[in-house]
C-alpha positions as CSV (number, residue, x, y, z in Angstrom):
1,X,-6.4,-26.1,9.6
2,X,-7.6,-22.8,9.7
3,X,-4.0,-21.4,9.1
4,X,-3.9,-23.2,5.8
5,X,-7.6,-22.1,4.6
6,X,-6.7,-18.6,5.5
7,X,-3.3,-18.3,3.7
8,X,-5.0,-20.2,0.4
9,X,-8.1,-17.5,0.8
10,X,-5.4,-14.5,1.1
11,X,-3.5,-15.9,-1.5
12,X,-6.2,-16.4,-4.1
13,X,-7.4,-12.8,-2.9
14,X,-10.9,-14.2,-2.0
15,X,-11.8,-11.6,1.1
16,X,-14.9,-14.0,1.5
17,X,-13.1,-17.3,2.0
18,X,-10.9,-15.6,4.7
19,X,-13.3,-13.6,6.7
20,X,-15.5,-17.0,6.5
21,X,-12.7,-18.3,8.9
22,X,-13.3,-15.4,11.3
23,X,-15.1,-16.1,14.8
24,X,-17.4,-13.6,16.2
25,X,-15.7,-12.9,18.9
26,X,-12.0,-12.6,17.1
27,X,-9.8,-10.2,18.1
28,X,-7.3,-8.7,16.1
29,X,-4.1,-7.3,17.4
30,X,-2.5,-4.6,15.8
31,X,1.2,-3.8,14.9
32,X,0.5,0.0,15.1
33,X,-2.3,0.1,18.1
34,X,-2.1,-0.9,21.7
35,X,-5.4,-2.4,22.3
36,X,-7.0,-5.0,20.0
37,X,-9.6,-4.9,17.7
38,X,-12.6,-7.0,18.4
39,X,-15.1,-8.5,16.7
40,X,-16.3,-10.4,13.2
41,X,-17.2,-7.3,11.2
42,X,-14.5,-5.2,12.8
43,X,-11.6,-7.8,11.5
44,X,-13.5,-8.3,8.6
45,X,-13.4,-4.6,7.8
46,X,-9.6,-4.4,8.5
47,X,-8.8,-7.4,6.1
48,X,-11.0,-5.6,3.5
49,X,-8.9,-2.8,3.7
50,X,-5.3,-4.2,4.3
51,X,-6.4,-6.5,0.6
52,X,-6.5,-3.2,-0.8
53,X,-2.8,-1.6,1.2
54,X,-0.8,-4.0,0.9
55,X,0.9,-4.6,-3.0
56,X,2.7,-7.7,-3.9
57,X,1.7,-9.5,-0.9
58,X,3.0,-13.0,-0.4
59,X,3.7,-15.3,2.2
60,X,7.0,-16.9,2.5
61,X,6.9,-19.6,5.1
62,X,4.6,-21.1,7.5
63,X,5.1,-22.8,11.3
64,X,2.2,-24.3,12.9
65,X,1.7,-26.1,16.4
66,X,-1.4,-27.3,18.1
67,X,-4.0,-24.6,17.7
68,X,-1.5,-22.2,16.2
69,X,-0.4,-20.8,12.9
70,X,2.9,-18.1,12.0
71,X,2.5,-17.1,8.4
72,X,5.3,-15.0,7.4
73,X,4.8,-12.6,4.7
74,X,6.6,-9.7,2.2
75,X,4.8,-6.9,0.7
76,X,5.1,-3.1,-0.7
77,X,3.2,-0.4,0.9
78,X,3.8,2.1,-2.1
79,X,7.5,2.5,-2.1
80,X,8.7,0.3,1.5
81,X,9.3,-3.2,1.5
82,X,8.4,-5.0,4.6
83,X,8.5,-8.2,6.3
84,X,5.5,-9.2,8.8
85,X,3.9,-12.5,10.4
86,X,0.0,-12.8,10.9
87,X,0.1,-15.3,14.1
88,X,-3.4,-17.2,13.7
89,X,-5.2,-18.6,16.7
90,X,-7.8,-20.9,16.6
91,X,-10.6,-22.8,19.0
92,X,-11.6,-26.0,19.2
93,X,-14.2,-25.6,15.7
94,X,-11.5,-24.2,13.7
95,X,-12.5,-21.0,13.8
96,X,-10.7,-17.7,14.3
97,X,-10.3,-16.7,17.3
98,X,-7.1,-14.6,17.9
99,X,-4.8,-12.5,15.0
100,X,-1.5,-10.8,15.7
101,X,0.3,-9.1,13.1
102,X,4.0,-7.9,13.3
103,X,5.7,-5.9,10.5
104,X,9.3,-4.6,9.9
105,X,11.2,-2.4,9.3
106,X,9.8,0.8,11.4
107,X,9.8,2.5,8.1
108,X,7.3,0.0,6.7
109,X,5.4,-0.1,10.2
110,X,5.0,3.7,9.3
111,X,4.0,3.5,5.9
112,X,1.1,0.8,6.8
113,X,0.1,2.5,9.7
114,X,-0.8,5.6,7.6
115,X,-2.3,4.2,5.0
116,X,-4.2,1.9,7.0
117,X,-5.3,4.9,9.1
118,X,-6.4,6.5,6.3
119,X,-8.7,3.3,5.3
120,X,-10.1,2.6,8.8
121,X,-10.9,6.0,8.7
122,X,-13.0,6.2,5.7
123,X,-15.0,2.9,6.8
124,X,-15.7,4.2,10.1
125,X,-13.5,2.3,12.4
126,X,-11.6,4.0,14.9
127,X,-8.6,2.6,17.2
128,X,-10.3,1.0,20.2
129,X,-9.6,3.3,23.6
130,X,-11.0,6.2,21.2
């Protein structure tokens, strides 16, 4: 299951491992922006940078269904806790396809969103609709 290998890449931080899992096509949608992201290298440069955001990142608890995987997380974005859930879906090879992220409370939403900003920023990705 793709949901497995990802949250056993993330969790052994191996950025390689997870964007491995990545299809080209993926999209990724964002807690902070409206439209998705799309696009292997595109995701793959927004994992990069969330490895290096987020502090004491761990996952909690997992769900999966047929195609589908909810791994819930907690983490620190300098001094604000915050909950989240990256919602993996996958095709038919296992791959990729379709990454939602959710985060709580607003005032960690905030905190990610700037320093994820910041990030994007420096490696050249803009929000899509820019």
């Amino acid at each position: 299951m793709a949901g497995s290998a990802f949250r056993a890449a993330v969790e052994a931080q191996d950025l390689d491992a997870a964007t491995a899992l990545l299809g080209d096509d993926v999209t990724f949608n964002s807690p902070v922006v409206h439209r998705p992201y799309a696009g292997k290298e595109t995701v793959a440069t927004i994992l990069r940078t969330a490895f290096r955001v987020f502090e004491d990142f761990h996952y909690t608890d997992e769900l999966e269904a047929d195609g589908v995987h909810a791994l819930i997380f907690r983490a620190h974005v300098g001094d604000r806790e915050l909950q989240g859930l990256d919602l993996v879906r996958t095709d038919e090879q296992g791959r990729i396809v379709d990454f939602t992220v959710m985060v709580r409370p607003a005032s960690g939403l905030m905190a990610l969103a700037e320093r994820m900003g910041t990030g994007l920023a420096e490696a050249g990705i803009t929000p899509p609709g820019r």
